[in-house]
Each structure stands twice: as structure tokens, then as C-alpha cells.
N, C-alpha and C positions, 0 to 999 in steps of 0.2 A: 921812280917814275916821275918825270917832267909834268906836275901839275895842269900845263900849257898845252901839253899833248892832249888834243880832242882826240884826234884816231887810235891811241892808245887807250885812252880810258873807254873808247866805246871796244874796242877790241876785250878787255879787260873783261867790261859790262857783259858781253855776247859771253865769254866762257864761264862766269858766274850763273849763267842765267840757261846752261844747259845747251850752250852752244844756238843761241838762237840768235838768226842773224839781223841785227839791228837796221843796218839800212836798206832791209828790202820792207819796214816801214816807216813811212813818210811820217805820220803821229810819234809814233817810237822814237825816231830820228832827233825831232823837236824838240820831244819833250826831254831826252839826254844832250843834248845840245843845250839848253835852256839849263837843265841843272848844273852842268857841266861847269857853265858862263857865270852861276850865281856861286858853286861849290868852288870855285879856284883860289878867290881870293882868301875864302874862310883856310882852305887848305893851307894857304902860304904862311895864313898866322896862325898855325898850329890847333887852332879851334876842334876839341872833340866831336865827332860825330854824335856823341850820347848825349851830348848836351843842345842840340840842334836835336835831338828826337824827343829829349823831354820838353824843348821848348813847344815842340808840334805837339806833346799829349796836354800839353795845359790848354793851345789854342782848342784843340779837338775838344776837351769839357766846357772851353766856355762855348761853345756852338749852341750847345741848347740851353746853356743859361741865358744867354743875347737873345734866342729867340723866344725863349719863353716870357719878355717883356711886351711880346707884341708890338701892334703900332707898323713902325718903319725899322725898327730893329730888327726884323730877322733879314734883311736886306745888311745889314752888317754883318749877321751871321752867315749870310751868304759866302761874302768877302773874308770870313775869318777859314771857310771851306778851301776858300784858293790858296788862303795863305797853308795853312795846315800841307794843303796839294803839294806845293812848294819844296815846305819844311823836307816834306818827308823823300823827294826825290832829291833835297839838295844832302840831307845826311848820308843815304848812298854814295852819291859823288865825292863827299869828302872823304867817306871808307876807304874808297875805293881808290883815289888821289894820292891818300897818305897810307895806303896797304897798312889800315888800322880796323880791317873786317873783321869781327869776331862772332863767336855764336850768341853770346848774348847781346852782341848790338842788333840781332836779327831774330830773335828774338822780343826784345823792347820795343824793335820795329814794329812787328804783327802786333804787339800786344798794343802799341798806337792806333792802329791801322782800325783793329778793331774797336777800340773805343771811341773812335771819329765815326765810324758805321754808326756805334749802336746812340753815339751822342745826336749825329744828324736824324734818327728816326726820335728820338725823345722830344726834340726841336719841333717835328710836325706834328707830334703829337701833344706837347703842350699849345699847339696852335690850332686841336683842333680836328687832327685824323684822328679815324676810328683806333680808338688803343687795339685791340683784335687783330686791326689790317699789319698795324707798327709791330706787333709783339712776332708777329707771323713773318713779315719781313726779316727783321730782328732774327729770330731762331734758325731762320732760315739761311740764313749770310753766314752765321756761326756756323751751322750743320756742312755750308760747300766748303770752308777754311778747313774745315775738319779733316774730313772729306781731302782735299786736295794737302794738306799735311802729310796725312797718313800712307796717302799712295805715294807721294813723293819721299817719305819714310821706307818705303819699299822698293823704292831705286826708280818708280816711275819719272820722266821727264817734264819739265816744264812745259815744254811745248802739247804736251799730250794733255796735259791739263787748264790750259785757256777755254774757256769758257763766254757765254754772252755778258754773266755778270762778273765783269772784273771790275776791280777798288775804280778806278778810271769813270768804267761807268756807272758804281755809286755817287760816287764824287758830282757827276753831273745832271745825276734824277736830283738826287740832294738839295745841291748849289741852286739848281734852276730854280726848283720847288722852293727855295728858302729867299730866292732871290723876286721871286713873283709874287709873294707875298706880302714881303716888304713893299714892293712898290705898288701895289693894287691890296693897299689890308681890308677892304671892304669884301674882299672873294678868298681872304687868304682861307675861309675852313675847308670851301671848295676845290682850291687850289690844291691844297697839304694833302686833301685827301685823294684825290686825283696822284699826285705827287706819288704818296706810299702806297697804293694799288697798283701803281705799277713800279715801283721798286719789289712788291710781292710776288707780282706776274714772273718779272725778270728772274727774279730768286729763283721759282720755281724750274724754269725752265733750265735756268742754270744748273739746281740738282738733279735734275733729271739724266741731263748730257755729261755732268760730271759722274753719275753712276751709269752709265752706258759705256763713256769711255773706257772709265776705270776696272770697269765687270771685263769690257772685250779684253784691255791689253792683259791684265794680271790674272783674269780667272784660270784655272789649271796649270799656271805655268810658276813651278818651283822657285821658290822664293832667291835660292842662289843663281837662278838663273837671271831672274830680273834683274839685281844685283851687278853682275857681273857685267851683263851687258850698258849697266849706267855709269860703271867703271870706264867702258871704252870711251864717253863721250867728253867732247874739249871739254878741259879744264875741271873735271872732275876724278878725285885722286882714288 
């Protein structure tokens, strides 16, 4: 695959991803475009993907170490969120570039993905939210990953399992909250807490419509038959 190919590697992306068609979204669109632009050139110098997602689980832990200094530092911790954001869309692209996808780089992924959740809820909480609201978000974020794991373990599609809280929009209750804070720290307990009440909200609502979903498509319907029919969709063998 021609590195340089944008339309292939989103073609690529769309069959990975359970045949969901990439540019009938604009954000979607961008944001593989963007990684695309930053993953090419790592691609051409041979650069691991795994070492571009460990680099994202170290930024992801230091998130709430940066922020737990208080002050104007969680406004850098903000910025280490985008960077992380980045990290983690640019190691796809390079998988994906250099057809070097494996289970455990996706895998390592999630297990990033979630350590950047649970490190940006740590972050407002050493600044300050109710531990109760953080722990509750926290468990909650875990329980939809689960959750949408386990159905897609069962041949369910991707597309049937998007939800209101996807990683996208933790990243941006997060980032904002960590970034408001930093630059207004005289309101930041106010701010954090506001912040993880509604990363809580969001959660909520999220497990709710991921087990709604998940109950309609799969309940009474034979486990080879889910199966089978996840089999017919692009790019799944």
C-alpha cells in the first residue's frame, strides 16, 4: 500500500471499522485525514506502531500527574490530552500504512485508551472533584468498553455500538475541563467538578443506550447466527 494513498488508507480504515463509511463524516473525515498527514512520514521510516502507543500511555499517565501540581499546570495537562488524542489516531494510521495491524497492537491500544480515561478523571480529582462523582464516571467508562467489547465479541457491528460517550468525547469534557482550569485556577474546584458531573451524566446515558442497543440486536438470536452474519460485512473474514 502507497503510504501517500489518502483514499486507500481511508478505504482501508472504513473495512477495519465494520464497513462504516468514513466520508459521510465531516469530523471522521478530518480527523483520518489529519492522522493520515502526521502517520506517513513515521510510516516511510519504518517507525512501529507500538512504540507510538507506548509513547501515548506514558503521555496518558502523565496527565494527572501535570495536573495534580495545580496552579496553571493542568492547562498543560490539557495539551498533553491532544497530544495523547494524536498519539493514538496517528498509531492506527501507521498500522494501517505499513499492514503491521495486529491483535495485540489493538489491544495495547484499548489498554492506552483506557488509562488516559481513568488518568484524566484522576487529574480533576486531584484538583478537586468529588472522588464519588470521578470514581462513578471512572467505573462507568469501564462498564460501556466492556460492554461494547463483549457484544462486538459476539459478531455485533461497530456501527451498532456508537454511543453518546465515545473516547472523542471524553477527550473533550477532559481537555476542556483541564484546560479551564489551568487558565481560571481560582474556579478550577468548581470548574473539575462541573467537568466530571458531566463526564458521569454522559456515561450514564451511554450505558443505558449501549444496553438497549445491545439487548434489541442480540437478545434471542443464536449466537451463530450473529456470527455469521458479521462474517458477510466488508472486510471482516
Amino acid at each position: 500500500m502507497d503510504v501517500d494513498d489518502l483514499e486507500a488508507y481511508l478505504d482501508r480504515w472504513s473495512r477495519a471499522h465494520g464497513g462504516y463509511d468514513v466520508r459521510s463524516s465531516r469530523p471522521t473525515l478530518l480527523w483520518l485525514r489529519t492522522a493520515h498527514r502526521l502517520g506517513a512520514p513515521l510510516a516511510r521510516r519504518g517507525v512501529a506502531p507500538t512504540w507510538i502507543t507506548g509513547l501515548g500511555g506514558v503521555g496518558a499517565v502523565a496527565v494527572s500527574v501535570v495536573a495534580s501540581l495545580g496552579g496553571r499546570w493542568p492547562l498543560l495537562a490539557a495539551v498533553l490530552v491532544v497530544l495523547v488524542a494524536l498519539l493514538d489516531g496517528i498509531d492506527g494510521a501507521v498500522a494501517e500504512l505499513t499492514d503491521s495491524a495486529t491483535a495485540w497492537g489493538r489491544i495495547l491500544d484499548q489498554l492506552v485508551d483506557r488509562v488516559g480515561d481513568l488518568s484524566m478523571l484522576v487529574g480533576l480529582w486531584f484538583l478537586g472533584a468529588p472522588g464519588p462523582v470521578c470514581a462513578a464516571a471512572g467505573a462507568l467508562t469501564l462498564l460501556d468498553e466492556s460492554i461494547r467489547a463483549s457484544a462486538a465479541a459476539e459478531g455485533m457491528s461497530e456501527k451498532g455500538l456508537v454511543v453518546i460517550a465515545e473516547r472523542p468525547t471524553r477527550l473533550v469534557i477532559g481537555g476542556v475541563t483541564l484546560a479551564t482550569a489551568g487558565v481560571v485556577p481560582s474556579v478550577a474546584v468548581p470548574v473539575v467538578t462541573v467537568g466530571a458531573a458531566i463526564w458521569a451524566v454522559v456515561a450514564v446515558l451511554a450505558t443505558t443506550q449501549l444496553i438497549v442497543n445491545v439487548g434489541r440486536r442480540l437478545r434471542g438470536v443464536p449466537r451463530n447466527v450473529v456470527r455469521a452474519e458479521q462474517g458477510d460485512q466488508p472486510g471482516v473474514e
